[in-house]
C-alpha positions in Angstrom: 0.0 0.0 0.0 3.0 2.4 0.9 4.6 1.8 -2.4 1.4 2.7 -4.6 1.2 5.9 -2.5 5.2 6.8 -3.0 4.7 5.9 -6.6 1.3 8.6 -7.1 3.1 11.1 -5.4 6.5 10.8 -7.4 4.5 10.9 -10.4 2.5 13.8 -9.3 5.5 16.0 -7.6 7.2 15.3 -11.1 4.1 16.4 -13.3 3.8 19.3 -11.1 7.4 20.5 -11.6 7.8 24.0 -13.8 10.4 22.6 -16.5 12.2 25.7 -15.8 13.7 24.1 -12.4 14.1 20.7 -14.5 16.5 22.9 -16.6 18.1 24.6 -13.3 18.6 21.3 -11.6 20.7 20.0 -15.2 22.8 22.6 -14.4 23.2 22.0 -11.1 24.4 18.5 -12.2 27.5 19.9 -14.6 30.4 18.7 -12.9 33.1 21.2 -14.7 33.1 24.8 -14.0 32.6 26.6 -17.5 29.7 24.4 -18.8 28.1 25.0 -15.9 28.2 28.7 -16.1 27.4 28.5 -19.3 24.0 26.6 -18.4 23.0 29.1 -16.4 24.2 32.2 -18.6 21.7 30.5 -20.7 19.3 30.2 -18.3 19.4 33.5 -17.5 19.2 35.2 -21.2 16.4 33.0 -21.8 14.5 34.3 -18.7 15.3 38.0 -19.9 14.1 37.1 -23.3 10.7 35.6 -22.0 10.4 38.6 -19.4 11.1 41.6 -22.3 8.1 42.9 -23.6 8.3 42.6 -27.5 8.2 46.3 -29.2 5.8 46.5 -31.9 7.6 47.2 -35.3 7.9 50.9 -36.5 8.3 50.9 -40.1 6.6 54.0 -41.3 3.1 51.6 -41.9 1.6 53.1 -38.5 1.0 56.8 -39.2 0.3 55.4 -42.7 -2.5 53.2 -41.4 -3.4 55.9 -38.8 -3.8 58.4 -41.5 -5.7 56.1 -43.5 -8.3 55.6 -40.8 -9.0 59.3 -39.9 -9.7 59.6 -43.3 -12.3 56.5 -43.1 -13.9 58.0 -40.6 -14.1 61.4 -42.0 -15.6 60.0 -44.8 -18.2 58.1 -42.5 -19.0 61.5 -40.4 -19.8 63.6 -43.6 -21.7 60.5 -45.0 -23.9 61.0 -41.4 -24.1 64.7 -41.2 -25.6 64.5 -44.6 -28.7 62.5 -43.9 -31.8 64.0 -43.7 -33.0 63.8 -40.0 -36.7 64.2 -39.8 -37.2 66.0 -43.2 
């Protein structure tokens, strides 16, 4: 009965494991120095690319598209002031 229950919780502690500390605990594990460090440089630029927000890409299309739509919609507000309200 004990081993079932060990078994069910090893399985569960393992499922419930981020795999971020499965990565940290590979480093851990490196026995040399450099590839070691070098695991967790990696670590730690992958972290700061998950963490930086992505900037949206400025190529000139924005005000282009922003333009475009102000003159949509003043399209759409002359198209309204012209109907007849109640005539």
């Amino acid at each position: 009965m004990d081993s079932k229950f060990m078994k069910f919780a090893l399985i569960a502690l393992a499922l419930s494991a981020p795999p971020a500390a499965a990565v940290e605990q590979n480093c851990r594990f490196i026995q040399t120095k450099p590839e070691r460090e070098a695991c967790y440089k990696r670590q730690e630029d992958e972290l700061a690319t998950k963490r930086k927000p992505v900037a949206p890409a400025n190529d000139g299309q924005t005000f282009e598209t922003l333009r475009q739509m102000r003159q949509d919609d003043d399209a759409v507000y002359r198209s309204i002031n012209n109907i007849c309200r109640g005539c």
